[in-house]
C-alpha positions in Angstrom: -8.2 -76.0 24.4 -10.8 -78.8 24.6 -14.4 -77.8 25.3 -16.0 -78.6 28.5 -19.3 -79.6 29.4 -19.8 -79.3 32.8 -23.5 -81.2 34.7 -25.2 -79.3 36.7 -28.8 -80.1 38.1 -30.5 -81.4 41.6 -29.2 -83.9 43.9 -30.2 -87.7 42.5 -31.2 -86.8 38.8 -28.0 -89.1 37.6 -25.2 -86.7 36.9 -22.5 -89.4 38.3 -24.3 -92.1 36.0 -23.4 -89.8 32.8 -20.6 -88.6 34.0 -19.3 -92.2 34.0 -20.8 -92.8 30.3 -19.1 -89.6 28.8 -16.1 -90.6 30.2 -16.3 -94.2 29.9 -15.3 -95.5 33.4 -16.5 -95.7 36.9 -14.4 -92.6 38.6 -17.8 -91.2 39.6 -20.3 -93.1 42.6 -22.8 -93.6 41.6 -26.2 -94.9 44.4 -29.4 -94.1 45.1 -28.7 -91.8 47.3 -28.8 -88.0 47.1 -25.9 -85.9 47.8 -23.3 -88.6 47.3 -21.2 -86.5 44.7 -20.1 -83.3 46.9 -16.4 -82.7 45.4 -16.0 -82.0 41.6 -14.7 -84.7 39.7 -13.3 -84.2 36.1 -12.3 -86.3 33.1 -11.9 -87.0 29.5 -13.9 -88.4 26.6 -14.2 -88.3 22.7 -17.0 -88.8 20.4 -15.7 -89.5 17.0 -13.1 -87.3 16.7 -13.6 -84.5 18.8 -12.4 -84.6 22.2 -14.0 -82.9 25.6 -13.2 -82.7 29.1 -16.4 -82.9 31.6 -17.2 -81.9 34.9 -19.4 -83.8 37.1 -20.3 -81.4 40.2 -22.4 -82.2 43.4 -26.2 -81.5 43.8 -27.6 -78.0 43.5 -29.6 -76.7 45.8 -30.7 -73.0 45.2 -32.3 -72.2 48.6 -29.5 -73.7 50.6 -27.8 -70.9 52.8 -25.7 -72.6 54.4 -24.0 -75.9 55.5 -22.4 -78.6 53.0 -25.3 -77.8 50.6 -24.8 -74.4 50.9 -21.0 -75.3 49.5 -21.9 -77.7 46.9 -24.1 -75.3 45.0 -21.3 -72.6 45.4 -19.1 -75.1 43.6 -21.9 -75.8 41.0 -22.0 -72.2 40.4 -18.4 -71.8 39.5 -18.4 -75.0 37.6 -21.2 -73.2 35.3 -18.5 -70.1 34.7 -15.8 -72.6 33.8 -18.6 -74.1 31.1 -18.3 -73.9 27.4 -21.4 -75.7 27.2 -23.7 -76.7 30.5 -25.8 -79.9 31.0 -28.3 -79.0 32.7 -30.2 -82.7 33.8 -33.5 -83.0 35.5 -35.6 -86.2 36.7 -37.9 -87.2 33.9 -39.6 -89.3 36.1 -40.1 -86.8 39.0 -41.4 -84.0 36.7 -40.4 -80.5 36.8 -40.3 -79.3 40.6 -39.8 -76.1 42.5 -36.1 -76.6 42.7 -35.4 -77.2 38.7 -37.4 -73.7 37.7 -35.2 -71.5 40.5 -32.4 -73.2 38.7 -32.8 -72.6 35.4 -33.4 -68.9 36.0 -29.9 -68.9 37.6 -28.7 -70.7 34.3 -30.9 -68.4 32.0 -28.5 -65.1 33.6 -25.1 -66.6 32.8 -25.4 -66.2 28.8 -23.7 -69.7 28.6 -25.1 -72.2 26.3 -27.2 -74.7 27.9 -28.4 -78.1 26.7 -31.7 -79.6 28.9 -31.5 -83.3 29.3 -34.4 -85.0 30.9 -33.1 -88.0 32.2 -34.3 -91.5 33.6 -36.9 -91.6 30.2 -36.0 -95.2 29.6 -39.6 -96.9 28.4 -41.4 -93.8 28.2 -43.2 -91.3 25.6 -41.3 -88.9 24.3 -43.8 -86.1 24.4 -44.8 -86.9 27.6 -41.9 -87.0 29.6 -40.4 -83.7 28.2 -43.7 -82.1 28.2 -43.4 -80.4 32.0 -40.1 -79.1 31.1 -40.9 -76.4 28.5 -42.1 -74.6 30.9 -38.2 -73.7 32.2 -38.0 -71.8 29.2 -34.4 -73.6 28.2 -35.4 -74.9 24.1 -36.4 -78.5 22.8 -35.8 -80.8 26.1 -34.4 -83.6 25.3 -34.7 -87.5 27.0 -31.8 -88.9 27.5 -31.1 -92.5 29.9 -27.7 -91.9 31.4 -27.9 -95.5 32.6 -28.9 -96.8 29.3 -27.3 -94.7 27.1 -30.1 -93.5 25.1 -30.1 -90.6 22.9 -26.6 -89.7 25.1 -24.0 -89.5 21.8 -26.8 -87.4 20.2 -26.8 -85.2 23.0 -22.9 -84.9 22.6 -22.8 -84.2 19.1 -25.2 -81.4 19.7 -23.1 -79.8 22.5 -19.8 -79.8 20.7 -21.4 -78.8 17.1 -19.8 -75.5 17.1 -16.1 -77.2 18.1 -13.6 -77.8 15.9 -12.6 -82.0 15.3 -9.1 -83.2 16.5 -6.8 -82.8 13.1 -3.9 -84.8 13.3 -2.8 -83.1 9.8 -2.6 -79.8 11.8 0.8 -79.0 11.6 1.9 -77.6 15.4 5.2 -77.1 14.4 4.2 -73.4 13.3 3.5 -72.6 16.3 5.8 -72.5 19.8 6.1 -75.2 21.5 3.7 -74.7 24.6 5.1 -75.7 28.2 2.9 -76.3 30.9 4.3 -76.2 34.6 2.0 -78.3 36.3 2.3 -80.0 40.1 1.2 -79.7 43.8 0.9 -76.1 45.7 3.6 -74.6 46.9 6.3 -77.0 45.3 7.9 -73.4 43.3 6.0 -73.6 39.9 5.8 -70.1 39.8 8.9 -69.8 41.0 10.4 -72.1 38.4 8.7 -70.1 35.8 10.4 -66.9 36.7 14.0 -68.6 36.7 12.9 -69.6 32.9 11.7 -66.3 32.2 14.7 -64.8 33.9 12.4 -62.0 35.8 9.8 -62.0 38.3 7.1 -62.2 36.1 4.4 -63.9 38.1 4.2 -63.7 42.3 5.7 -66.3 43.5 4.8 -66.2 47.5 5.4 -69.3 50.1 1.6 -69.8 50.6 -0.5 -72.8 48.5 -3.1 -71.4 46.1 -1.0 -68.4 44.9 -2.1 -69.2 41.6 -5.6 -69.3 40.6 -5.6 -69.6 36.7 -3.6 -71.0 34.2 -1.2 -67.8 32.9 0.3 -68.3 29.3 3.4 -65.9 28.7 5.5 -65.7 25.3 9.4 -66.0 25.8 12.3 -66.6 23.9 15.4 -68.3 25.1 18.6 -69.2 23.3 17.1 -67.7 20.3 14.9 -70.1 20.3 10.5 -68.9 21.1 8.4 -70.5 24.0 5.3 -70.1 25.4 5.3 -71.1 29.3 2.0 -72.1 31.5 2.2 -71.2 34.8 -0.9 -73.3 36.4 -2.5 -73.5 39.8 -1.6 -76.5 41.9 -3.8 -79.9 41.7 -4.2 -80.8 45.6 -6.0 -83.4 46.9 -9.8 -83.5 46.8 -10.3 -83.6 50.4 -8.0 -81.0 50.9 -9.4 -78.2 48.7 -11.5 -75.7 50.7 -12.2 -72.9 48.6 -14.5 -73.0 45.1 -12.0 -71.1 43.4 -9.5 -73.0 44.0 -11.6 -76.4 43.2 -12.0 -75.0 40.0 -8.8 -73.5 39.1 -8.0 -77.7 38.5 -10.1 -77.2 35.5 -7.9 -74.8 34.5 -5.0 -76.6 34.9 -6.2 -79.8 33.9 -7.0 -77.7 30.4 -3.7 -76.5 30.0 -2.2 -79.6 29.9 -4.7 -80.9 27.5 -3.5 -77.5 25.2 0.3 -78.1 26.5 2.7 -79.8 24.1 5.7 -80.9 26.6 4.1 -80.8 30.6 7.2 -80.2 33.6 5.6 -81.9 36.7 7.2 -80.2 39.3 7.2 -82.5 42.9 9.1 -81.2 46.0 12.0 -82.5 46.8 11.9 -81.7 50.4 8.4 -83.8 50.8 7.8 -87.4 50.0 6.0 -87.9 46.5 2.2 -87.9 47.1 -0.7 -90.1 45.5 -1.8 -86.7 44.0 1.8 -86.6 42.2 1.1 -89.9 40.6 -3.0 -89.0 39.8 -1.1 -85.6 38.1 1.4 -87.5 36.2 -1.2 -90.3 35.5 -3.6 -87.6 34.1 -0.4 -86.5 32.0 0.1 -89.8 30.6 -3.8 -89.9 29.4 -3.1 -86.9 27.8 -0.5 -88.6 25.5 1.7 -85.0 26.6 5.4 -85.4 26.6 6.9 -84.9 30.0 9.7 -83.7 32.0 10.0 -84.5 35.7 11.5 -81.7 37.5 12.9 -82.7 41.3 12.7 -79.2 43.1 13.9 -77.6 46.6 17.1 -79.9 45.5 19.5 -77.3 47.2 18.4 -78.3 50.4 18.5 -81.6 51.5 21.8 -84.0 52.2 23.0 -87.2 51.0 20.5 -88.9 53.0 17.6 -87.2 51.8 18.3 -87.3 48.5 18.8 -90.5 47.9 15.4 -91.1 49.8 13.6 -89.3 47.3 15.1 -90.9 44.2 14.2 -94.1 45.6 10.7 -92.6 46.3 10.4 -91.6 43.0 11.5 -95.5 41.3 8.5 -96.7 43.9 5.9 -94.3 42.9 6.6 -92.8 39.8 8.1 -95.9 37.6 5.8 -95.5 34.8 7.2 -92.1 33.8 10.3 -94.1 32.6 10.0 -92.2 29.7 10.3 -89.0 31.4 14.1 -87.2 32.1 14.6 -86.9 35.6 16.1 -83.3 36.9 17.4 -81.6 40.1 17.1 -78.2 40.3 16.7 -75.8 42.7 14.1 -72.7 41.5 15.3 -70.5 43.9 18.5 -70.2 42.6 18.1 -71.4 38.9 20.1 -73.9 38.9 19.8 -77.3 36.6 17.7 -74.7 34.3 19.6 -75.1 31.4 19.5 -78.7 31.1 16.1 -78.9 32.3 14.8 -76.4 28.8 17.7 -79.5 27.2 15.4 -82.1 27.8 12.1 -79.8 27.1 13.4 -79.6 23.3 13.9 -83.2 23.1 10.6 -84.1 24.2 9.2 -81.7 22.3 10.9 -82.9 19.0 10.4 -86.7 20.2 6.2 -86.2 20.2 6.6 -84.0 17.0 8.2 -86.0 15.2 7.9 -87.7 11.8 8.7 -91.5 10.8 8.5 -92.2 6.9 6.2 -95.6 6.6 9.2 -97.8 5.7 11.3 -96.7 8.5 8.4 -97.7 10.4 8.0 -100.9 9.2 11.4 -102.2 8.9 11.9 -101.4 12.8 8.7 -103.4 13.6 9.9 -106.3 11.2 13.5 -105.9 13.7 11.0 -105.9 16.5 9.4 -109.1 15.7 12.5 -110.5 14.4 13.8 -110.6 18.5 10.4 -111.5 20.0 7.3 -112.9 18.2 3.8 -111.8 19.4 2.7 -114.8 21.7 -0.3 -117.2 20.0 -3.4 -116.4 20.6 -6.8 -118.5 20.5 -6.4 -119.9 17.0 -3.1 -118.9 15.4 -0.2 -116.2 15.8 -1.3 -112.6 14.9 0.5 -111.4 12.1 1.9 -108.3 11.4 2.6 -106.9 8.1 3.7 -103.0 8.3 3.4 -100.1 9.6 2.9 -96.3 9.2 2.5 -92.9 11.2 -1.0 -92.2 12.3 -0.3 -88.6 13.9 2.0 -86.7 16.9 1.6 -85.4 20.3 2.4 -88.1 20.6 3.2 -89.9 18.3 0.5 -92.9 16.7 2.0 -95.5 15.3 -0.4 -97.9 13.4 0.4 -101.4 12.4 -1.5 -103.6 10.0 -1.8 -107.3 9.7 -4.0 -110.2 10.4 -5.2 -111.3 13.8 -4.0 -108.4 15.2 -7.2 -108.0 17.9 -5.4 -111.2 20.2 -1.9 -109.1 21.0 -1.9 -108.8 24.4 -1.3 -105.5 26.5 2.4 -106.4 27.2 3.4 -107.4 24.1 1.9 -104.4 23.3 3.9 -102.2 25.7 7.3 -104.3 24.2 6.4 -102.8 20.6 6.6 -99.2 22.2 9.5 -99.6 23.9 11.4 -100.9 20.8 10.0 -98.0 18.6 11.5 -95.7 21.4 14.6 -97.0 21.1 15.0 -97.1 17.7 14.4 -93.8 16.9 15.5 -92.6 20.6 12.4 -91.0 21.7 13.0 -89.5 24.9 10.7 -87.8 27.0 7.1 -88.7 25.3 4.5 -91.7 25.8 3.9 -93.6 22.1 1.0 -95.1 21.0 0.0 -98.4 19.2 -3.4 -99.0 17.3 -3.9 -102.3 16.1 -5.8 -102.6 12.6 -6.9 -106.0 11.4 -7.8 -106.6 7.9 -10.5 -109.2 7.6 -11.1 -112.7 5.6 -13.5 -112.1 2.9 -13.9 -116.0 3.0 -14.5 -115.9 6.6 -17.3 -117.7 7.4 -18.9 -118.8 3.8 -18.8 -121.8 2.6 -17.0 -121.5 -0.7 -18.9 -123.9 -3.5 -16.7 -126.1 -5.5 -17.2 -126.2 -9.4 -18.0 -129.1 -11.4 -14.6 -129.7 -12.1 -13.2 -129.6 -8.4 -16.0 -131.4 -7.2 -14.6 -134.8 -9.8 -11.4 -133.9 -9.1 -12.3 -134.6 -5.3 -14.0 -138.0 -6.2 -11.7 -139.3 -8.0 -9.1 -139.0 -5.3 -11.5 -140.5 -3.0 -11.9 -143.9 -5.3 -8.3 -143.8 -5.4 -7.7 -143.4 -1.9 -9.7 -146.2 -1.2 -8.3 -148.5 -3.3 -4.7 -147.8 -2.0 -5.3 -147.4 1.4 -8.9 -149.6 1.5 
């Protein structure tokens, strides 16, 4: 699984502000306000080539006994036994206060590794901004600007120092194939996942937030071995009242990340939600293959069902790639083709494309459609080869490659998939330019070329006058 890093610290120190960095967009508000981030909010980032998922939590304040502060530090706390490493950020600028020591005692008692970061140290001493904060009794503090940037890859580097780096020679095949169940509460995950298994192997009970943890159980099926994730369900924000059950979305959001083919279960009896498309979105990030799994199917009429499907072309149209099922949980039907459709994902992101396969299929690609012309000239490109799976990276070389446009882009992936009939996972594209040596020198011309060149001048003028 990827290692989180979870913030944790007073209201107003600028957890949002590095939450956004790490992450690299703006999911988090950020203001000068305290208190603006109450709800958890969770993404992804990389830093060279090891990959992390971080949680941004609300303000924690350690006397609060009750009330909305009372909550947030609750979810803070449970944020902290989710961590593999905790970021604990304090206010360089207001010095080390009352709040920030009965903190870092509660830190201290958890055993997890902590990192200090004294932020907002932008323009100031290093010695004497970090100097009030050895007295929390936490190692080296370190100054960081969240809004700057300073010192914040450093900081990252340090946390994930005892974590593995991606490998995209690591061969996965050895291993099962890993199936995460994934979707809202209360659409029949669990349910789902004892039709697979074939036994009632985890309680499946009409009632949302059955499931509180992600539970991985080894199967076999057709001859054929499996492990299956049964997660918790991902509601929305506003909705989820209980800590536990905020954080269980790590859990599950963690899972997929360790998945290799993700079922998103959505309920055919219900209209598809906007926390459907944020799951299947946070799927697609992922790069996970994916099945879409239509349950409660059993129950609804003509009407109703063609309802949905038309729901699901509206909402969920980027999952194109994605086979569509109807099945009913309850009473295992459309199982079968459902696990079908699994294997062919499964062998779609795992597979393996020889270089010139590769390129002869973009050179049939760009026979039927030419990349459009950019600034100066048309990008060229020259070949391509397999830069790793789950899912698949497919990287093409060539000249002026940095001016193809996103769509153009997208038309590249959907030719590779149908040329080598990828079914059921995203693919990816990485451009890589090679560079004029020349560009931008002036090359000097010899002796030679130089009365070459003035010799064609006189006669020039004397032909043309």
């Amino acid at each position: 699984m990827l290692p989180t890093l979870v913030l944790v610290g007073r209201p107003n120190v600028g957890k949002s502000t590095l939450f956004n960095r790490l992450t690299r967009s703006r999911d988090a508000l950020v203001a000068d306000q305290p208190g603006l981030t109450r709800d958890r909010h969770y993404g992804r980032g990389r830093v060279g080539t090891k990959p992390y998922l971080v949680v941004d939590t609300g303000g924690l304040e350690p006397v609060a006994k009750d009330g909305i502060l009372y909550e947030m530090a609750r979810q803070s706390r449970q944020a902290v036994d989710e961590a593999d490493v905790v970021l604990f950020i304090v206010d360089g600028r207001a010095g080390c206060t009352p709040q920030d020591t009965i903190i870092a005692e509660q830190l201290r008692k958890t055993g997890k590794p902590i990192l200090l970061l004294v932020n907002k140290a932008e323009g100031m001493q290093r010695m004497r901004v970090i100097a009030d904060f050895y007295e929390l009794g936490l190692g080296e503090p370190i100054p960081i600007s969240s809004a700057h940037g300073d010192n914040v890859n450093e900081v990252i580097e340090i946390a994930l120092e005892d974590f593995a780096p991606e490998s995209e020679e690591e061969d996965k095949e050895e291993h099962p194939p890993k199936l995460a169940i994934v979707g809202r509460p209360n659409v029949g995950k669990s349910t789902l996942v004892n039709a697979i298994l074939g036994e009632q192997r985890v309680i499946a009970f009409d009632q949302p937030g059955t499931t509180r943890d992600s539970i991985y159980i080894d199967f076999e099926r057709d001859g054929k071995q499996y492990t299956i994730i049964d997660t918790a369900g991902v509601r929305r924000r506003g909705k989820i009242d209980e800590a536990i059950e905020k954080f269980s979305v790590i859990k599950t959001m963690q899972a997929i990340e360790d998945a290799n083919v993700v079922v998103l279960v959505v309920d055919g009896a219900d209209q598809i939600t906007e926390q459907d498309a944020h799951v299947a979105d946070f799927v697609l990030q992922a790069g996970r293959a994916l099945v879409l799994a239509v349950n409660k199917w059993d129950g609804l009429d003509a009407h109703q069902r063609d309802m949905v499907k038309r729901d699901i072309e509206r909402k969920l149209h980027f999952l194109d790639f994605a086979k569509l099922h109807f099945i009913s949980a309850l009473n295992g039907t459309g199982i079968d083709k459902l696990l079908k459709s699994v294997d062919e994902a499964y062998a779609a992101a795992m597979i393996k494309l020889p270089t010139p396969k590769l390129t002869r299929a973009l050179m049939a690609a760009l026979e039927k459609q030419q990349p459009p012309k950019g600034a100066r000239f048309r990008p060229k490109m020259r070949y391509a080869h397999q830069g790793g799976s789950n899912p698949p990276l497919i990287i093409i070389h060539g000249s002026g490659l940095d001016d193809v446009p996103a769509s153009y882009q997208r038309y590249l992936e959907r030719a590779f998939c149908e040329m080598f009939r990828l079914q059921g996972t995203p693919l990816k594209i990485q451009f890589v330019s090679s560079k004029n040596p020349f560009e931008g020198k002036k090359r000097v011309l010899t002796e030679e070329e130089q009365r070459r060149a003035h010799r064609a001048r006189i006669i020039g003028r004397k032909r043309y006058g």
